[in-house]
N, C-alpha and C positions, 0 to 999 in steps of 0.2 A: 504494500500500500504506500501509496507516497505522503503520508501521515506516519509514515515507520511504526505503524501497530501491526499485532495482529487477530482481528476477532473472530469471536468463538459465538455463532449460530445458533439455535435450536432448532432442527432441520423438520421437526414434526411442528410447532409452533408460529418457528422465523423470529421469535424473540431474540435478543442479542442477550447473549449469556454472559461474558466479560470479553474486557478489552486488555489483552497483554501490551507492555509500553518498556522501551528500553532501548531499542535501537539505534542508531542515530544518523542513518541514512532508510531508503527506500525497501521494505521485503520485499525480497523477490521471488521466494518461494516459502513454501510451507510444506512439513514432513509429521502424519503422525502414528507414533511407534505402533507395531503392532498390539504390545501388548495395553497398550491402550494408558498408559501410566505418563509420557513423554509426549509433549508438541517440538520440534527443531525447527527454527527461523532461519533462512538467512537472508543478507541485508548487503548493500552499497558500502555499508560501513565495515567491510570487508572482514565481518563476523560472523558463524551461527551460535545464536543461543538458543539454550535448552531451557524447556518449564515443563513445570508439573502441569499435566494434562487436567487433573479437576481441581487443584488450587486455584490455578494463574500464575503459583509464584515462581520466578525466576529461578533455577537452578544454577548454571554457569555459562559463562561464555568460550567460544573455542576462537580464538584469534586467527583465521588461517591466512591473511597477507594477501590474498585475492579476491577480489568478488564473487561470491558464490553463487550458483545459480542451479535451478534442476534439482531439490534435494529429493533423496528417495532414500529410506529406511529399507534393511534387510528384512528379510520374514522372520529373522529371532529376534531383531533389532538391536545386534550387536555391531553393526554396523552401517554410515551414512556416506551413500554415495551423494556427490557434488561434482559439479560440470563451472569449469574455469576456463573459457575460450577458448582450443584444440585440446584440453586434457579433463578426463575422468580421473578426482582422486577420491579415494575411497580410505575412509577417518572410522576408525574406532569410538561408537556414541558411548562410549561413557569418559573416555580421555581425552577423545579428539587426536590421537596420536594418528599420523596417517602411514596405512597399510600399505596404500600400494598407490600408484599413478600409473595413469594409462590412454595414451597419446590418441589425438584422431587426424585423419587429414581436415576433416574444415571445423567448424566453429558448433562446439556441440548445443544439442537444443533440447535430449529427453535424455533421462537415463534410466532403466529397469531394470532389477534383479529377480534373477530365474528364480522360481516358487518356492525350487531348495535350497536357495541362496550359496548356489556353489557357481554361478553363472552373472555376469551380467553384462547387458548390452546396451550401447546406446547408439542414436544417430544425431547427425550433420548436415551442417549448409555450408555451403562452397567451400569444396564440392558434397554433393549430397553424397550419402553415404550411410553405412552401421556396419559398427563393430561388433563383435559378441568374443566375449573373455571368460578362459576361466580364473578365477578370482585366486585363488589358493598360487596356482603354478607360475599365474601371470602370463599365460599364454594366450595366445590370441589364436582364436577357431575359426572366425568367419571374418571377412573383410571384405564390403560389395560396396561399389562406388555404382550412384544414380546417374543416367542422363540430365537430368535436371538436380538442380541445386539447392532442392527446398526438401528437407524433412524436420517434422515437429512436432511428431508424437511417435510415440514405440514400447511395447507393452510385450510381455512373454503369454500366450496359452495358460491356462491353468493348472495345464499338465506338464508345460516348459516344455514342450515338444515343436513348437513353433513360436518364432518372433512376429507380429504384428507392427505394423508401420504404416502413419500416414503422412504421407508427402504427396509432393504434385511438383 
């Protein structure tokens, strides 16, 4: 939001439930944990902060030195992928210590982790493109570059047996 909050809906109601504040530039995404305990922000102010999901209160901040964008929580949520202009880095959500980086040729716009969280892929614009990793090995499995240069969303199957993507 460019008010650097982030609010919390009630999606049966539409009531506004609370307003998290702390920021101090624009969200840009919003991530939350599986298991239902954690919201992750991150921000212009080249932070993600963590909060208790039904407090509102602030947990910690992870300083990472770049603007963050894209966040997506693992399926156990031990881990928070984030998309930094050509690279996937992938932070440990409870130290923010980061696991691993993982390069793209263009400018990444989605990031997804496979169901078992032993995969994750994401895509690009110029040039278009997706990657798919395995996380653990750091290896890189698939690597398809589009005719055209626009992709902006990418999601796994529910079985992680197929990537989904939409571009144009």
């Amino acid at each position: 939001s460019d008010d650097n909050t982030i609010r919390i809906w009630n999606a049966q109601t539409g009531a506004l439930v609370m307003i998290l504040s702390g920021h101090e530039g624009r969200v840009l995404s919003v991530s939350h944990s599986p298991d239902g305990t954690r919201i992750a922000s991150a921000s212009d102010d080249k932070t993600i902060r963590i909060w208790n999901a039904k407090s509102g209160d602030f947990v910690k901040t992870i300083a990472v030195g770049f603007q963050p964008r894209f966040l997506s929580h693992s399926p156990d949520g031990m881990m928070i992928a984030t998309a930094v202009g050509n690279e996937v880095k992938i932070l440990h959500a409870k130290t923010g210590k980061q696991i691993r980086a993982l390069p793209s040729k263009g400018s990444v716009r989605s990031v997804s982790f496979s169901p078992d969280g032993t995969k994750i892929a994401f895509c690009s614009s110029y040039p278009g493109g997706f990657s798919h990793w395995n996380i653990r090995s750091g290896e890189r499995m698939t690597e398809e570059e589009f005719s055209h240069n626009h992709c902006y969303s990418i999601c796994y199957t529910s079985d992680g047996k197929e990537v989904i993507i939409g571009a144009h």
